[in-house]
Biopython code that builds the backbone (N, CA, C, O; Angstrom):
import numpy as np
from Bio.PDB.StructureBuilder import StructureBuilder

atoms = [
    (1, "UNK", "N", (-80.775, -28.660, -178.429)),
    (1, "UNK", "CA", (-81.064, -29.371, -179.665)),
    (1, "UNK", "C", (-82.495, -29.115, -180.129)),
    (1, "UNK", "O", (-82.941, -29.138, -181.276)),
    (2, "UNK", "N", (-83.035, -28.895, -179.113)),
    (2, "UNK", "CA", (-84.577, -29.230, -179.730)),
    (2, "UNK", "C", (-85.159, -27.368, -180.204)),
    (2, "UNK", "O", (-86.185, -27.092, -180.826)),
    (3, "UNK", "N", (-84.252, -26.504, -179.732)),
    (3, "UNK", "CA", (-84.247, -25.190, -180.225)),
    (3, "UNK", "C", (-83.749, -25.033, -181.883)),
    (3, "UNK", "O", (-84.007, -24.194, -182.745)),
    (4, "UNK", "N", (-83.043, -26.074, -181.869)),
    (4, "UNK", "CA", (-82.383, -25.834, -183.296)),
    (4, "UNK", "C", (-83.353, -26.686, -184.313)),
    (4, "UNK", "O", (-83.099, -26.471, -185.499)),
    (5, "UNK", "N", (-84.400, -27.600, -184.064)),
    (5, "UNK", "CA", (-85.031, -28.431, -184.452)),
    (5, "UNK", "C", (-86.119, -27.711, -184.324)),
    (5, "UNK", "O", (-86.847, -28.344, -185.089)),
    (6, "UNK", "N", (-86.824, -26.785, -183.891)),
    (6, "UNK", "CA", (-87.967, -26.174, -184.318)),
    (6, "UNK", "C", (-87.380, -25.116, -185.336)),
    (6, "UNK", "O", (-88.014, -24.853, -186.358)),
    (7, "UNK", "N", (-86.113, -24.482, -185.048)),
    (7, "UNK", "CA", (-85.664, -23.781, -185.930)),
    (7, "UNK", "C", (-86.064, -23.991, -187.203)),
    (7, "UNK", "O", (-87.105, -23.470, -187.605)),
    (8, "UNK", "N", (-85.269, -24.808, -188.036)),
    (8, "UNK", "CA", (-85.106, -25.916, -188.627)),
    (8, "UNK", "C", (-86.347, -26.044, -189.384)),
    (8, "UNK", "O", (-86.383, -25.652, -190.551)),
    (9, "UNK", "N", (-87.512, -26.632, -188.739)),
    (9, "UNK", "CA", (-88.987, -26.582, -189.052)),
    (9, "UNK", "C", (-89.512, -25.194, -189.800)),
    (9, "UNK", "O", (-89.913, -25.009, -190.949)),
    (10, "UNK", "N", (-89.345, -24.309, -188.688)),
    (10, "UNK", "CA", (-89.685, -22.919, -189.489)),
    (10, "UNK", "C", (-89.307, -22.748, -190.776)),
    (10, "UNK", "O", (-89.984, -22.708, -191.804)),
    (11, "UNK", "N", (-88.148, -22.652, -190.596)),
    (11, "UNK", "CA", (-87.693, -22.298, -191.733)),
    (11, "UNK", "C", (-87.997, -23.497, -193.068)),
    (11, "UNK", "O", (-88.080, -23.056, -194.214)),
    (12, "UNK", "N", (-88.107, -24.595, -192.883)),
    (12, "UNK", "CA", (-88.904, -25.397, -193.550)),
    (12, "UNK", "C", (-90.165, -24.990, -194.330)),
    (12, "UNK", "O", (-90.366, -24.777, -195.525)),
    (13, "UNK", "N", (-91.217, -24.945, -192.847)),
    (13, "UNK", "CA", (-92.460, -24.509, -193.523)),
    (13, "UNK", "C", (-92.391, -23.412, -194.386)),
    (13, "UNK", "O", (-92.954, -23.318, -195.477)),
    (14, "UNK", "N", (-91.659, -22.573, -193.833)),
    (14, "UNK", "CA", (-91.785, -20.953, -194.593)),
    (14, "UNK", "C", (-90.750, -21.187, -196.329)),
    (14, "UNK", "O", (-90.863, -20.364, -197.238)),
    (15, "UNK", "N", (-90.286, -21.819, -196.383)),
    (15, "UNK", "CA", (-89.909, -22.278, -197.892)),
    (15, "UNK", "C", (-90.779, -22.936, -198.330)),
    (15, "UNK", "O", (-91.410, -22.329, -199.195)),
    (16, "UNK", "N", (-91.171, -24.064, -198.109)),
    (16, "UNK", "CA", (-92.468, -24.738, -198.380)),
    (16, "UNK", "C", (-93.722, -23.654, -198.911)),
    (16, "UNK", "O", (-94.139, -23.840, -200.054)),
    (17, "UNK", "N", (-94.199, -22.763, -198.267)),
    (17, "UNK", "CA", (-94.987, -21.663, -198.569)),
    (17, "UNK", "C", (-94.346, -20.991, -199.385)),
    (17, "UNK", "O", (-95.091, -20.096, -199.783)),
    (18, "UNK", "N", (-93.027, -20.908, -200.021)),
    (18, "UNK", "CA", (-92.789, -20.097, -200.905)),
    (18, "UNK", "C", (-92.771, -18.294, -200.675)),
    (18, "UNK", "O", (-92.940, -17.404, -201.508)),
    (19, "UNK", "N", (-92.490, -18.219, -199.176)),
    (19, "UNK", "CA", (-91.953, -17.188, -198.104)),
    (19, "UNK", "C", (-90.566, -16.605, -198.488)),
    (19, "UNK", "O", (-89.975, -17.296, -199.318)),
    (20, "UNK", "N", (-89.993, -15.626, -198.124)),
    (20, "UNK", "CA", (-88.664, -15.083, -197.749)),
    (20, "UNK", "C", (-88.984, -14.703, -196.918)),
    (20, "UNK", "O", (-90.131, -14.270, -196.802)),
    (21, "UNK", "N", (-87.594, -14.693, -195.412)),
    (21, "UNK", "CA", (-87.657, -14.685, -194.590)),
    (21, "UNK", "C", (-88.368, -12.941, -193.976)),
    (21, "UNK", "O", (-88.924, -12.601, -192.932)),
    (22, "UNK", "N", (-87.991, -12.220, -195.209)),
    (22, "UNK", "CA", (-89.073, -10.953, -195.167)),
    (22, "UNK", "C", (-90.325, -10.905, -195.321)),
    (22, "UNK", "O", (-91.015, -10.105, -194.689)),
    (23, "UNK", "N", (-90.747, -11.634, -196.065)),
    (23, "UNK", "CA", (-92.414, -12.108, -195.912)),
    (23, "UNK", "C", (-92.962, -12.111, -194.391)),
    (23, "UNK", "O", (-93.780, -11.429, -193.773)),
    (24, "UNK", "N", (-92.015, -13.340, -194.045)),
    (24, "UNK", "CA", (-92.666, -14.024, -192.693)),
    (24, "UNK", "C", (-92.338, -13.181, -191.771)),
    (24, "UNK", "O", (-92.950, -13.418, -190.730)),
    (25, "UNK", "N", (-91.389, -11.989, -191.677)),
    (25, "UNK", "CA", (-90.958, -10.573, -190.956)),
    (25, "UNK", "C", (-92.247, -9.588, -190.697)),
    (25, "UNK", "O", (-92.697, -8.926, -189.762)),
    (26, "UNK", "N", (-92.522, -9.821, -191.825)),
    (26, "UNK", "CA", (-93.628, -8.408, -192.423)),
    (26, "UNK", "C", (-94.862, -9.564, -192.032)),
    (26, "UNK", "O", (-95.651, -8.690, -191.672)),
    (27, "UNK", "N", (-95.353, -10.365, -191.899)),
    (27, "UNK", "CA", (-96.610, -10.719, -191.431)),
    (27, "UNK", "C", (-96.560, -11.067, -189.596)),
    (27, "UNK", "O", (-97.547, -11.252, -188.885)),
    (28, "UNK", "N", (-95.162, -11.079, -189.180)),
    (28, "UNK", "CA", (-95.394, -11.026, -187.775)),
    (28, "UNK", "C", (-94.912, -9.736, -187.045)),
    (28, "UNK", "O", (-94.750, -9.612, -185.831)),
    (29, "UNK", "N", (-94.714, -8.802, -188.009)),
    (29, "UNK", "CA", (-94.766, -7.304, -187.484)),
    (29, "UNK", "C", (-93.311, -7.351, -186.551)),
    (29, "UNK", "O", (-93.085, -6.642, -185.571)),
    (30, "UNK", "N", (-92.413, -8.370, -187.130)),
    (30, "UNK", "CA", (-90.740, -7.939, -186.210)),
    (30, "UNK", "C", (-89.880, -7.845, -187.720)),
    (30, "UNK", "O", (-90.107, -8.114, -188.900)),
    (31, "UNK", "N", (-89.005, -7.413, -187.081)),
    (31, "UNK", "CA", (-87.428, -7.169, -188.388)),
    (31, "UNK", "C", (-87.089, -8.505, -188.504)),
    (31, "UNK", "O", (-87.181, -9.498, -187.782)),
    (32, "UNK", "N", (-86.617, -8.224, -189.756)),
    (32, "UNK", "CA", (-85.894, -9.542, -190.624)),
    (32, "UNK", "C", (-85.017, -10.031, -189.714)),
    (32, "UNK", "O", (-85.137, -11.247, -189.564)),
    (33, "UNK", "N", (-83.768, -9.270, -188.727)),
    (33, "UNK", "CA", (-83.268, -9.739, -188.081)),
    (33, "UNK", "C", (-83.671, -10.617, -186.675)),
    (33, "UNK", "O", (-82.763, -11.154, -186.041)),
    (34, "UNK", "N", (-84.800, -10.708, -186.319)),
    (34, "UNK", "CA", (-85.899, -11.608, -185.437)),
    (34, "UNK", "C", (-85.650, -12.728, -186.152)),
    (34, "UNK", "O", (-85.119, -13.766, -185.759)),
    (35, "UNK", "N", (-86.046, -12.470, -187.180)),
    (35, "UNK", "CA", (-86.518, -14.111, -188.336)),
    (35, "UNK", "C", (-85.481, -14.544, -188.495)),
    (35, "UNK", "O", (-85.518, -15.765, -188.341)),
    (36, "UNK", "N", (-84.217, -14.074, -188.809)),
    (36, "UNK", "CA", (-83.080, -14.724, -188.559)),
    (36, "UNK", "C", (-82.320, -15.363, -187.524)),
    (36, "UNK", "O", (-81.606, -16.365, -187.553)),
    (37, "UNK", "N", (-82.713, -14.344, -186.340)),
    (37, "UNK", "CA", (-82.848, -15.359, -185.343)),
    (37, "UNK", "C", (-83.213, -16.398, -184.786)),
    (37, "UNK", "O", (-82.673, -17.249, -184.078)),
    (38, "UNK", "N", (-84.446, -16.181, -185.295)),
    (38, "UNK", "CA", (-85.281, -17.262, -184.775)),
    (38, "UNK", "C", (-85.128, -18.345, -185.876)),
    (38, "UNK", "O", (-85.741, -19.408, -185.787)),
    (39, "UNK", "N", (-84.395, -18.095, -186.799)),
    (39, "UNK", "CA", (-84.441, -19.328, -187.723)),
    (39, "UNK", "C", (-83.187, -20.095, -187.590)),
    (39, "UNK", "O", (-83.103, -21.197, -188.133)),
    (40, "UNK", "N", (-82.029, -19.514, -186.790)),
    (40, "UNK", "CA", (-80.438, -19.826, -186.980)),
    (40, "UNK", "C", (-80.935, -20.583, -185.101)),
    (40, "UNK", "O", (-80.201, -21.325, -184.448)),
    (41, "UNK", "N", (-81.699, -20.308, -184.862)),
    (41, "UNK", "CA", (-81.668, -21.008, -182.950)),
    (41, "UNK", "C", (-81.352, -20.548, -182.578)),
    (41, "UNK", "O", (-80.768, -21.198, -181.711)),
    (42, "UNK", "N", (-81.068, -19.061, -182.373)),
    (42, "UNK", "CA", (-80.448, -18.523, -181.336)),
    (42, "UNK", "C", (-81.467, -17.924, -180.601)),
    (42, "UNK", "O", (-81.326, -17.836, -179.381)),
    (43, "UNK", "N", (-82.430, -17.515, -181.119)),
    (43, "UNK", "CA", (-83.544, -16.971, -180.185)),
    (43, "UNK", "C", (-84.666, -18.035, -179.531)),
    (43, "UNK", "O", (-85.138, -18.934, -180.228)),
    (44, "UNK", "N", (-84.896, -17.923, -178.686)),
    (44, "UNK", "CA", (-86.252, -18.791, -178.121)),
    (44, "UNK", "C", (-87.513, -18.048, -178.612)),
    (44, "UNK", "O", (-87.805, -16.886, -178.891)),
    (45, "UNK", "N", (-88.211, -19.412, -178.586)),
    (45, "UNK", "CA", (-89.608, -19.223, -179.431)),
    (45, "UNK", "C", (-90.388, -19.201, -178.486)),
    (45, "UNK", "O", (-91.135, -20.162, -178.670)),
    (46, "UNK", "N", (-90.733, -18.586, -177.395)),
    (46, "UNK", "CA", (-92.087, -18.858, -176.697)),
    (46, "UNK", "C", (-93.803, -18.996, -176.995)),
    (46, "UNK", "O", (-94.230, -18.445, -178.010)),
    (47, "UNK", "N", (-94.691, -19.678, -176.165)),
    (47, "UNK", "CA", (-95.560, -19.969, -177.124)),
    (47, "UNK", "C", (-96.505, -18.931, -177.812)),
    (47, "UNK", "O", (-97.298, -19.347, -178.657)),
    (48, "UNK", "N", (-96.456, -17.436, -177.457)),
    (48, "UNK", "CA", (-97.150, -16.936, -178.221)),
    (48, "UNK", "C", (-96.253, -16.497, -179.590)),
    (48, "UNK", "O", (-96.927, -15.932, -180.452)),
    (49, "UNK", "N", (-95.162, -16.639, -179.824)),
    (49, "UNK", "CA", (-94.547, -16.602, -180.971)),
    (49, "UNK", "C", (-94.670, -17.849, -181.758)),
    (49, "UNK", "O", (-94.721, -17.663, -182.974)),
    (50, "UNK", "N", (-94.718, -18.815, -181.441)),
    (50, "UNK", "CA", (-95.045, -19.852, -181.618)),
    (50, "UNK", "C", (-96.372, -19.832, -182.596)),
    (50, "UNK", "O", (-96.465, -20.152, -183.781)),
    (51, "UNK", "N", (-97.436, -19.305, -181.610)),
    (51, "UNK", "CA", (-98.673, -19.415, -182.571)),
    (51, "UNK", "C", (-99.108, -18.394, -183.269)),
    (51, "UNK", "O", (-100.267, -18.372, -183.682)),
    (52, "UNK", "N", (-97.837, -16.942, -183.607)),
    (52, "UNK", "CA", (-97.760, -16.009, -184.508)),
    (52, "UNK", "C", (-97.609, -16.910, -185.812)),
    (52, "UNK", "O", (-98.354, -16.980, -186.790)),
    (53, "UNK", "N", (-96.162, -17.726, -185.473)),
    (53, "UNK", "CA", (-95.672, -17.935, -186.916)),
    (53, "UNK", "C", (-96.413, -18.837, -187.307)),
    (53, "UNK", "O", (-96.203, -18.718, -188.514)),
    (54, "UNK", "N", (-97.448, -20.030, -187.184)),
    (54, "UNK", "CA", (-98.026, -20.748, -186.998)),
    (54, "UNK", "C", (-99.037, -20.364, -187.821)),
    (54, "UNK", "O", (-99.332, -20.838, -188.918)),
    (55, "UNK", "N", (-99.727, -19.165, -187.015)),
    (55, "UNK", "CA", (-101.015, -18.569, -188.112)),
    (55, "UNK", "C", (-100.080, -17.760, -189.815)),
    (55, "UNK", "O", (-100.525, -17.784, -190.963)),
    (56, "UNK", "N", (-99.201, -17.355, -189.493)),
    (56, "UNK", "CA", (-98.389, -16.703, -190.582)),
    (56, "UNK", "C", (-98.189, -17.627, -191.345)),
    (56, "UNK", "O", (-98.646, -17.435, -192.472)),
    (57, "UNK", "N", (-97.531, -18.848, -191.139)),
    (57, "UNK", "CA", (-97.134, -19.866, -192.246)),
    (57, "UNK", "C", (-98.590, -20.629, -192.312)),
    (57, "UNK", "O", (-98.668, -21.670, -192.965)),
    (58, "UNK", "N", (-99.437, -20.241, -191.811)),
    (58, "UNK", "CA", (-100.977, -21.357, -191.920)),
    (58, "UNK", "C", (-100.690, -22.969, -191.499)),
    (58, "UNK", "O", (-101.354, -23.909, -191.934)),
    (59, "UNK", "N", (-99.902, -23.050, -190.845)),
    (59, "UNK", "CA", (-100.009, -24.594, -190.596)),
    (59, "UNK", "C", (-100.512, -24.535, -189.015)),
    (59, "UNK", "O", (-100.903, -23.449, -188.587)),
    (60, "UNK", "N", (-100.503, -25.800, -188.066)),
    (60, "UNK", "CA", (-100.861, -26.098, -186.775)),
    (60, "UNK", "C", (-99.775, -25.638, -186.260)),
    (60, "UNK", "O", (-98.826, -25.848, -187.015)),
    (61, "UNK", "N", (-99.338, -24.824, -184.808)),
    (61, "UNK", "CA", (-98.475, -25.120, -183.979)),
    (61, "UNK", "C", (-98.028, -26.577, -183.705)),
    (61, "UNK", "O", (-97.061, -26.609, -182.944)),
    (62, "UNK", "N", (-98.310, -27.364, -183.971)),
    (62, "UNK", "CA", (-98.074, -28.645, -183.603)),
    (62, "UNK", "C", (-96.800, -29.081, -184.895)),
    (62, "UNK", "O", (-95.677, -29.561, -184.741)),
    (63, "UNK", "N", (-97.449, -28.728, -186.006)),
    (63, "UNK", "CA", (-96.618, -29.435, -187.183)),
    (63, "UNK", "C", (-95.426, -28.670, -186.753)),
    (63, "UNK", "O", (-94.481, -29.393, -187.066)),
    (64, "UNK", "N", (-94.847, -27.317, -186.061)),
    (64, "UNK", "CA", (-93.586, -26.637, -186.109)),
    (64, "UNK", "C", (-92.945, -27.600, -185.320)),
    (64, "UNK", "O", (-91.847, -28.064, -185.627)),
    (65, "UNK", "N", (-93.673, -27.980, -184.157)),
    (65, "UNK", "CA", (-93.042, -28.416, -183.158)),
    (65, "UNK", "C", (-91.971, -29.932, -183.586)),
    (65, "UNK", "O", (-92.532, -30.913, -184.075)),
    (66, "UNK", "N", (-90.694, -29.944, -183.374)),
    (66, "UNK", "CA", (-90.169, -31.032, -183.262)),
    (66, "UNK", "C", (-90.760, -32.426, -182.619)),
    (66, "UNK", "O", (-91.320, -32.487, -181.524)),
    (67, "UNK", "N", (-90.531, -33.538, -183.510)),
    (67, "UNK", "CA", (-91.451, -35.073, -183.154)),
    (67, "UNK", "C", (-90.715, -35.272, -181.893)),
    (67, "UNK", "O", (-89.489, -35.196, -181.978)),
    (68, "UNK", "N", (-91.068, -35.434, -181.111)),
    (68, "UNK", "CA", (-90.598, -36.144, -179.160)),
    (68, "UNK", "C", (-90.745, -34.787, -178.780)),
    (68, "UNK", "O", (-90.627, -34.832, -177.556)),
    (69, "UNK", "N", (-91.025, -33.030, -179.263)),
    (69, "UNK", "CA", (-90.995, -32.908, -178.064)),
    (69, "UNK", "C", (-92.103, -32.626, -176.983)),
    (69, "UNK", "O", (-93.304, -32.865, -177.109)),
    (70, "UNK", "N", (-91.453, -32.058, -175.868)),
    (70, "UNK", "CA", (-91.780, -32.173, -174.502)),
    (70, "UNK", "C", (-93.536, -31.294, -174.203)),
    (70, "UNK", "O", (-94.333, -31.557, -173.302)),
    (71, "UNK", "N", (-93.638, -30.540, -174.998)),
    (71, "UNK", "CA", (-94.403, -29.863, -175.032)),
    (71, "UNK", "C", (-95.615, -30.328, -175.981)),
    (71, "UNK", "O", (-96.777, -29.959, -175.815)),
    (72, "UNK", "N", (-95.223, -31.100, -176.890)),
    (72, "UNK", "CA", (-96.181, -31.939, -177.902)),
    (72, "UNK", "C", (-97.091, -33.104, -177.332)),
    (72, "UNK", "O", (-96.540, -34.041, -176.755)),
    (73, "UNK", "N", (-98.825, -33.065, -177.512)),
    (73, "UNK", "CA", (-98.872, -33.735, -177.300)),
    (73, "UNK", "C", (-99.182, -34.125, -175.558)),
    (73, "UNK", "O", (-99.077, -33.166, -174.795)),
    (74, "UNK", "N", (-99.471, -35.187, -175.077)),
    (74, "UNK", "CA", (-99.122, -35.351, -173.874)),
    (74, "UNK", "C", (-97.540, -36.044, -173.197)),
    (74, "UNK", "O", (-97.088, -36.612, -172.203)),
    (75, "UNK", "N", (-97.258, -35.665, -174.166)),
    (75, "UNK", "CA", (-95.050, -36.063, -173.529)),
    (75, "UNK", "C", (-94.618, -35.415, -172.513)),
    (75, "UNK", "O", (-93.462, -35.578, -172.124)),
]
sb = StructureBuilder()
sb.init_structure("model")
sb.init_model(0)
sb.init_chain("A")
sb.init_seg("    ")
for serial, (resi, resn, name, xyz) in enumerate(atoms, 1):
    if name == "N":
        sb.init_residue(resn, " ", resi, " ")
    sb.init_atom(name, np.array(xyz, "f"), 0.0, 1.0, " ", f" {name:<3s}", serial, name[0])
structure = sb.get_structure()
């Protein structure tokens, strides 16, 4: 669940920025099909991808992160 909930986020922020998912492809140097992955949950985000897309969409790693989780924070 909580894979599909950062998902979710991404793909949030990156509309919010007024992104296509090729934008956010082409500024983290993987294929569109990555970004689709990583936006549908099927791929895991580890944390240095994490703080690729993070600097790419300009927000905190923190704001991607889903509220409760485990990794947020001291939880």
């Amino acid at each position: 669940m909580e894979r599909q909930a950062l998902a979710y986020r991404i793909r949030a922020f990156r509309k919010l920025k007024g992104l296509t998912q090729s934008d956010l492809a082409e500024r983290l140097g993987v294929s569109l099909a990555i970004v689709g992955t990583i936006e549908r949950g099927t791929r895991r985000v580890d944390e240095r991808m994490l703080a690729r897309i993070s600097e790419a969409l300009q927000v905190d790693s923190d704001e991607l992160l889903p509220p409760n989780s485990a990794t947020k924070g001291d939880a």
